[in-house]
C-alpha positions as CSV (number, residue, x, y, z in Angstrom):
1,X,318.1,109.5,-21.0
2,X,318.2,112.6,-23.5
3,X,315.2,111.8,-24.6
4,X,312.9,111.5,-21.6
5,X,314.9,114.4,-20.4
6,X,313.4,116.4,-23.4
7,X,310.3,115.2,-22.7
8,X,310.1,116.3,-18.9
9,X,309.4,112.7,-18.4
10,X,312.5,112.6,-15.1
11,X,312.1,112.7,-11.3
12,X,314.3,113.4,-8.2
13,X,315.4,112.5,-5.0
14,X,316.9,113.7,-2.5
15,X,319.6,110.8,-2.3
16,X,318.3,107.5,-1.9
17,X,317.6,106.0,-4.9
18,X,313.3,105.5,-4.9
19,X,311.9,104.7,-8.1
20,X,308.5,106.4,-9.0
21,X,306.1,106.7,-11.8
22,X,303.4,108.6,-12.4
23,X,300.6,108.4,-15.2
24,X,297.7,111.3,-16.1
25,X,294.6,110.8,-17.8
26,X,291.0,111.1,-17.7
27,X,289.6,107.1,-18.1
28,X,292.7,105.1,-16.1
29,X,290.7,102.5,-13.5
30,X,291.7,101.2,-10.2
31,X,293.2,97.9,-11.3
32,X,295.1,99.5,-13.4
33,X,298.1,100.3,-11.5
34,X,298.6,97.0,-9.9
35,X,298.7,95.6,-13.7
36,X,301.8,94.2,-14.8
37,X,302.0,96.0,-18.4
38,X,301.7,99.0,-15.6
39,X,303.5,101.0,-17.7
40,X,302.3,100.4,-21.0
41,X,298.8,101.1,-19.9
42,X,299.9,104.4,-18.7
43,X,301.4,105.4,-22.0
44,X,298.4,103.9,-24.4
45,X,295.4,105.9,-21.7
46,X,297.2,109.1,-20.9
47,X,300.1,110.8,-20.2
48,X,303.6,110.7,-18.1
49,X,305.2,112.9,-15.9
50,X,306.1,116.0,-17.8
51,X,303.2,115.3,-19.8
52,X,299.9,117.9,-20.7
53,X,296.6,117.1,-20.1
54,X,293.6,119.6,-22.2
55,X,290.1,119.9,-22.6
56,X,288.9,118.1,-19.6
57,X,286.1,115.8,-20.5
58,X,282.5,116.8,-19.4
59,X,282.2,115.8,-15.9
60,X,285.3,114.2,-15.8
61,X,288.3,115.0,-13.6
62,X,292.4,114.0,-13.9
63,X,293.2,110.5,-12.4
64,X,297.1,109.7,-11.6
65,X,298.2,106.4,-11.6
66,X,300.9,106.2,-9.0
67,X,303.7,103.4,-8.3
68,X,306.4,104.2,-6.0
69,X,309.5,101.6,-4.7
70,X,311.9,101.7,-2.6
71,X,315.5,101.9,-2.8
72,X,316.4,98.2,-2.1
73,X,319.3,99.2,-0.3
74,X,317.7,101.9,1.9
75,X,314.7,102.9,3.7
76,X,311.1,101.5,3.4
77,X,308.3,104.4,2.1
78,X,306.5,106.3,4.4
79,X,303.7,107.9,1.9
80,X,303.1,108.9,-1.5
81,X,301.5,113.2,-1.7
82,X,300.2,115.0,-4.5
83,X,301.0,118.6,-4.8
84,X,298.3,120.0,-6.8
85,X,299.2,124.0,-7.7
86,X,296.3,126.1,-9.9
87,X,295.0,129.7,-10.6
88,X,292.0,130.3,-9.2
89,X,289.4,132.6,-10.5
90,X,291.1,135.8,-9.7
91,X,294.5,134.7,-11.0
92,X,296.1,133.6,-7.8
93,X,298.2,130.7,-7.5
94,X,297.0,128.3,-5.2
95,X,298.4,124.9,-3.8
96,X,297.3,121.8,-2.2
97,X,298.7,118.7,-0.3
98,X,297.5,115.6,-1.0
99,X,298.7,112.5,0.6
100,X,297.2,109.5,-1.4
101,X,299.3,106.5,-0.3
102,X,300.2,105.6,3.6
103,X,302.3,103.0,4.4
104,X,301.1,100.5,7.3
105,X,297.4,100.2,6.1
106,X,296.6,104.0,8.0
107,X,293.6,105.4,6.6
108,X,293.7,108.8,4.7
109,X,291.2,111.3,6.6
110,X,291.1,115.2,5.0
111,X,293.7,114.9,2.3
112,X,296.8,113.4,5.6
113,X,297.5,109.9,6.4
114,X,295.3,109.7,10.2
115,X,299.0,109.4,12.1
116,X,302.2,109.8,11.0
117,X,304.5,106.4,10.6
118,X,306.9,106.4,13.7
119,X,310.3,106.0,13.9
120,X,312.6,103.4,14.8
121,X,316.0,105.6,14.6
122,X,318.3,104.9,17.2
123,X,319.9,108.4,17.5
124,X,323.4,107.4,19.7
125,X,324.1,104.0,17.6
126,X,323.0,106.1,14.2
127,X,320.7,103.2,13.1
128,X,317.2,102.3,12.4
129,X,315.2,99.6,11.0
130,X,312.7,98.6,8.3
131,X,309.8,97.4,10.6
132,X,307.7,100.4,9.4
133,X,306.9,101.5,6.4
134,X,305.8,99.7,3.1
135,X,308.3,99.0,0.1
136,X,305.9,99.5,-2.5
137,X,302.8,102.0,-2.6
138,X,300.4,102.3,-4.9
139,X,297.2,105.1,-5.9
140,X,294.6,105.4,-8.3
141,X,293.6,109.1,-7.6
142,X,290.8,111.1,-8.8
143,X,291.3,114.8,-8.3
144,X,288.2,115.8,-5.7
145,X,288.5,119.6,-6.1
146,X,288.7,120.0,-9.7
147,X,287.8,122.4,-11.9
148,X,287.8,121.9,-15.7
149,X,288.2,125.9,-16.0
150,X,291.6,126.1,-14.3
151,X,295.0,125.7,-15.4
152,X,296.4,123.6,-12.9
153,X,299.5,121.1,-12.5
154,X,300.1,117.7,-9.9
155,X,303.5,116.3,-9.0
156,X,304.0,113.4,-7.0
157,X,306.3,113.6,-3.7
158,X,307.3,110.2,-2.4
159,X,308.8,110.1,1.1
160,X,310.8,107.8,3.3
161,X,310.1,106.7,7.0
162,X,312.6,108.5,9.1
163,X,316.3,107.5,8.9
164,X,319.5,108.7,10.8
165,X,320.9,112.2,9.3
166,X,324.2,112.3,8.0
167,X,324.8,114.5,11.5
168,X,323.6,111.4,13.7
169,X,326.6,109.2,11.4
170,X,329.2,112.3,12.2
171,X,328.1,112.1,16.3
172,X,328.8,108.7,16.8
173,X,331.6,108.4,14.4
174,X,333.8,111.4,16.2
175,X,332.0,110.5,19.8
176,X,330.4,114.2,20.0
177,X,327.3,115.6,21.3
178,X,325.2,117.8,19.0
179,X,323.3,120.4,20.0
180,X,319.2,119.9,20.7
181,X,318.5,122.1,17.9
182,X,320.5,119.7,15.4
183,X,318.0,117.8,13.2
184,X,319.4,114.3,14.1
185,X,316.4,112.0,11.7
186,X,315.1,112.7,7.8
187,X,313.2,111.8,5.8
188,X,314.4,111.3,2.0
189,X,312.0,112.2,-0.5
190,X,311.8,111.8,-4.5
191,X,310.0,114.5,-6.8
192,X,308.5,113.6,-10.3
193,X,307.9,116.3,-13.0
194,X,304.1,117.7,-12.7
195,X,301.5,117.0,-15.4
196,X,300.2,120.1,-16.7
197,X,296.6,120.7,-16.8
198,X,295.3,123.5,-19.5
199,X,291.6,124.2,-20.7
């Protein structure tokens, strides 16, 4: 844990316990991330999460290899973003939204999953249910915008369909009414390390 700590090579969530990895690299393919040696093919053809990429091949552009899982005791995945940040050619940070996986077999259509997921949260009885959403999700993406004369960096965001709040729990548990500005749904999320991109 100290080690891969070191190494930058951690993620986070924001309470349910996803798993997600996250590979960099300038030659992965498409099958690749459905492999089982996954993992090891990440490692041997690029880099992790906390990892640098440099000297960006000639006409070549980053590819992440992304797998992301569920907590098995939680909430099926809604989508899987990239957040792509970079200096732009006057020195001004920039940042981007990618989504790159959407649960439900929705199309992607200008960088966003076509509709959002739904929700199947019962609000009074503080439940919901895992007929939406996708345990597992998948990419193989290829940066569109890039520019091999930019520092940039990618993280990967992985979120949840919607669940009940912790507030939705305290409602029904103490048989009160919350106010209609109360967010009463959320939508956990995990956070990998970025992969740093430098010319």
């Amino acid at each position: 844990i100290w080690d891969a700590f070191k190494r930058k090579e951690v993620y986070a969530t924001t309470g349910s316990r996803i798993t997600v990895r996250v590979f960099g690299g300038w030659d992965f393919t498409a099958d690749e991330v459905e492999r089982q040696d996954f993992a090891d093919r990440g490692y041997a053809g690029g880099v992790p999460m906390g990892g640098d990429l440099s000297a960006a091949p000639k006409g070549k552009a980053p590819i992440l290899l992304i797998r992301a899982l569920r907590d098995p005791d939680n909430a099926n995945l809604d989508r899987v973003q990239v957040v792509k940040g970079w200096l732009d050619s006057k020195g001004e940070t920039q940042e981007r939204v990618y989504d790159v996986a959407c649960s439900d077999d929705r199309e992607i259509k200008k960088r966003r999953c076509e509709k959002a997921v739904g929700s199947t949260v019962d609000v009074a009885d503080a439940s919901y249910t895992n007929t939406i959403g996708d345990p597992l999700l998948t990419a193989h993406w290829v940066d569109p915008d890039f520019d091999a004369k930019q520092r940039a960096f990618y993280y990967v965001r992985v979120l949840e369909i919607p669940k009940p709040s912790w507030r939705a729990y305290d409602a029904k548990f103490y048989g009160v009414k919350m106010d209609s500005e109360v967010p009463m749904t959320v939508q956990d999320r995990a956070y990998t390390s970025p992969i740093w991109y430098t010319p």
